[in-house]
C-alpha positions in Angstrom: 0.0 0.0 0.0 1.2 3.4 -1.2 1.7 6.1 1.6 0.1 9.1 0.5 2.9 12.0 1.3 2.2 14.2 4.2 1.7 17.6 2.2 -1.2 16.2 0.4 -3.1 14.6 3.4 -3.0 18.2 5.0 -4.4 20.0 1.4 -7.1 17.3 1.9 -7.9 18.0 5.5 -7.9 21.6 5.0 -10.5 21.3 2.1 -13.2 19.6 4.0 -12.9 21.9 6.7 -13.7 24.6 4.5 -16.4 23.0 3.1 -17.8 22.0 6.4 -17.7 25.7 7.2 -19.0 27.0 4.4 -22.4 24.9 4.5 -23.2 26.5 8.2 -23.5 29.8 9.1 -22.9 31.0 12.7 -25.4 32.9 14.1 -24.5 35.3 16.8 -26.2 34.7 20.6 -29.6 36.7 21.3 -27.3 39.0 23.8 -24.9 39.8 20.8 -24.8 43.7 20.0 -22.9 45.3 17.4 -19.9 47.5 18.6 -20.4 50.1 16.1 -23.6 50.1 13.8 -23.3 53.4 12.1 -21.1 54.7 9.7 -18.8 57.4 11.0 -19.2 60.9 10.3 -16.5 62.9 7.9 -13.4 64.7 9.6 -12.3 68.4 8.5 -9.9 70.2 9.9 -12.2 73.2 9.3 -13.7 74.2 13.2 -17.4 75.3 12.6 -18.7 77.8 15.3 -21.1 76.5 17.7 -24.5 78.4 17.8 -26.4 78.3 20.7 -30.0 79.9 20.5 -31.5 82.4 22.8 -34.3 80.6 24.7 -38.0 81.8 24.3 -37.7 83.0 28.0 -34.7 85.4 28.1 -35.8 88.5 29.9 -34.9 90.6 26.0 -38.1 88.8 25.0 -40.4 89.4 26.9 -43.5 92.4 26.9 -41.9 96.0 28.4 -44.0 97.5 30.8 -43.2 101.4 30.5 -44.6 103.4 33.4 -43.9 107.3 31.9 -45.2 109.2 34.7 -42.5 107.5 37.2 -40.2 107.4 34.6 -39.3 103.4 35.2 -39.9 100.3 32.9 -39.7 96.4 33.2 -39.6 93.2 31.3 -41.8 90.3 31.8 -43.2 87.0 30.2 -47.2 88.4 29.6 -47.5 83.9 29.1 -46.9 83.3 32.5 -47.8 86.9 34.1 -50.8 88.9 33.9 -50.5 92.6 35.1 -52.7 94.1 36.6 -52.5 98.4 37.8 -53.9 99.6 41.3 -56.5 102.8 40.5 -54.2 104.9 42.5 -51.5 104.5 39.9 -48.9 103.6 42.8 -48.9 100.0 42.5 -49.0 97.4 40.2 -49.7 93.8 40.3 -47.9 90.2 38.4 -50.3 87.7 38.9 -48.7 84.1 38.3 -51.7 82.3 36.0 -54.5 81.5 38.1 -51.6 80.1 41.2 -52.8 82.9 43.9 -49.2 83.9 43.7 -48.1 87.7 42.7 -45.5 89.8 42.4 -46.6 92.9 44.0 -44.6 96.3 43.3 -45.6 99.8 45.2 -43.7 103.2 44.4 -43.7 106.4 44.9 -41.6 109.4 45.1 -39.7 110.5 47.3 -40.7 113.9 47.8 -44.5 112.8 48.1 -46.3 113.3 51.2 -46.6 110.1 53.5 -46.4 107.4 50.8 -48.1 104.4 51.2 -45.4 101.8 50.8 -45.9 99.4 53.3 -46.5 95.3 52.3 -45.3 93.8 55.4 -47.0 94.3 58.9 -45.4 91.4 61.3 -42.0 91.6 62.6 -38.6 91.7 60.5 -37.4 89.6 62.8 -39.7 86.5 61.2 -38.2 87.1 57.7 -35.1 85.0 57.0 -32.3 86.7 54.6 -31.6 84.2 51.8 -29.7 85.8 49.1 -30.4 88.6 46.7 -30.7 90.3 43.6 -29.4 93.1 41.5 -32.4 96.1 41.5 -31.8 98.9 39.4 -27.9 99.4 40.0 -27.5 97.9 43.3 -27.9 94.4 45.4 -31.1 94.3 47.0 -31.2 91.0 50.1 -34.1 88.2 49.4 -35.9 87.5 53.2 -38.7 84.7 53.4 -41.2 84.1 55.5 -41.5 80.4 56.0 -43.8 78.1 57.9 -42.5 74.9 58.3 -40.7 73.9 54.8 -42.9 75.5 53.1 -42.6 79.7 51.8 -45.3 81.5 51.8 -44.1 84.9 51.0 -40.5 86.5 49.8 -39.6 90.1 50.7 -36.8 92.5 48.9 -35.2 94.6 51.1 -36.4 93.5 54.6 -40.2 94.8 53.6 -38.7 98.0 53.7 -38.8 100.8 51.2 -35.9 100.7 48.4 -34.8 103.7 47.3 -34.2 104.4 44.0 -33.0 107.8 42.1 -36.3 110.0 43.1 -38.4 107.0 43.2 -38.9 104.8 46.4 -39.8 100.9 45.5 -41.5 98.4 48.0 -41.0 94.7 46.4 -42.6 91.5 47.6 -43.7 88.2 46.0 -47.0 86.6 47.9 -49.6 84.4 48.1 -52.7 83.8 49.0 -52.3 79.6 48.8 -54.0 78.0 51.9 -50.9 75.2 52.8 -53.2 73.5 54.9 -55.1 72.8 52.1 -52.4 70.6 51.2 -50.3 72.5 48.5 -46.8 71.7 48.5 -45.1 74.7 48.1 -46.6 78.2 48.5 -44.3 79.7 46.4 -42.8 77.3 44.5 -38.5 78.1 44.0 -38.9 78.1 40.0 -41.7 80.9 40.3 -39.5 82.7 42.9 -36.2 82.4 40.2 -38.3 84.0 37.4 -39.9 86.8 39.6 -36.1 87.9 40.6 -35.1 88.1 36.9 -38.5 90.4 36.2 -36.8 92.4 39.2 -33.7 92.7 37.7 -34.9 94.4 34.3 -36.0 97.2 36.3 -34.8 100.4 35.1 -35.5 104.3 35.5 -35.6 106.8 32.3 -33.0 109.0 31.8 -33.0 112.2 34.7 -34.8 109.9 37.3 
C-alpha cells in the first residue's frame, strides 16, 4: 500500500474543513450587540462655530411694561404673568396664572407726602435673609417668611422701602395659597427664580 505523502493529506484536510464551514452559518447569541452600527461621520480640519439659540424666556423677550409718569420700565413673560395696575397709579400687580401667587410692586416718590409703601405688617425679625438680587444698579437682600418647609411669602429689602433715584420701591412676591389645604409649596423656588429676573430688568428713564 502506497503512503500518501504528508503535504497532500494536509491539502485534503484543510479542504473539508472549509467546506464543512461553508455549509453552516454561525449565528450570533440573542445577547450579541454590534460595537459600532453606524457609519462614522467625515473629519475636517475646518472648526465650525457652535450656535447656541436664545431661549424663548430670556428677559430681551419678553412684553416692556413702561410706566412714563414715574419714569421706570420692566420686562416680563405676559404667558406666564398677567399685570394688573392699582387705580391709584402707585402700585402694580404680576399675577402668576390663576396660582394665587403675585408679584406685587408699590412706588412712589420721594418727595411725596406720606407714601403708602408698606407690604409687610409682622415683625422683621420672622423674615429670613436668603440671598439677593441686582435692583436697578444695586444688590437688593431676598428674606422669606417660612412656615415649616414651606414659603409663603418672599420680601426684597427687609419689607422696607428701596430707594431708588427719586423713586422709592416696595417689592414683595406673595400668596394667597392656603398650605393647609395641602399645597406643597406656597411659592414654588422656579416661580420665585423667574420673579427675581422680572426684578432685575427694572430700570429708570433718563433724569430719574
Amino acid at each position: 500500500m502506497r503512503a500518501t505523502p504528508l503535504p497532500s493529506m494536509l491539502l485534503l484536510l484543510a479542504g473539508v474543513l472549509m467546506v464543512a464551514c461553508g455549509g453552516a452559518q454561525t449565528e450570533p447569541p440573542p445577547s450579541f450587540t454590534p460595537l459600532l452600527t453606524a457609519t462614522p461621520l467625515p473629519t475636517s480640519d475646518v472648526q465650525q462655530p457652535v450656535e447656541i439659540p436664545v431661549p424663548l424666556d430670556d428677559p430681551s423677550t419678553w412684553n416692556l411694561y413702561l410706566n412714563r409718569e414715574y419714569g421706570f420700565s420692566f420686562h416680563f413673560p405676559s404667558d406666564r404673568w398677567t399685570l394688573v395696575t392699582d387705580d391709584d397709579g402707585r402700585q402694580l400687580f404680576l399675577l402668576y396664572g390663576e396660582t394665587g401667587i403675585a408679584l406685587r410692586v408699590k412706588f412712589a416718590r420721594q418727595s411725596d407726602e406720606a407714601p403708602d409703601l408698606q407690604l409687610f405688617n409682622g415683625a422683621v425679625s420672622d423674615l429670613v435673609p436668603v440671598g439677593a438680587i441686582h435692583f436697578i444698579g444695586a444688590d437688593v437682600e431676598r428674606s422669606m417668611l417660612v412656615n415649616g418647609d414651606l414659603v409663603e411669602w418672599v420680601f426684597y429689602n427687609a419689607a422696607a422701602p428701596i430707594p431708588r433715584g427719586d423713586l422709592l420701591f416696595s417689592l414683595a412676591l406673595l400668596s394667597s395659597n392656603d398650605y393647609n389645604a395641602g399645597v406643597s409649596a406656597v411659592v414654588p423656588a422656579d416661580v420665585q427664580a423667574e420673579a427675581d429676573r422680572i426684578l432685575e430688568t427694572f430700570m429708570l428713564a433718563q433724569g430719574e
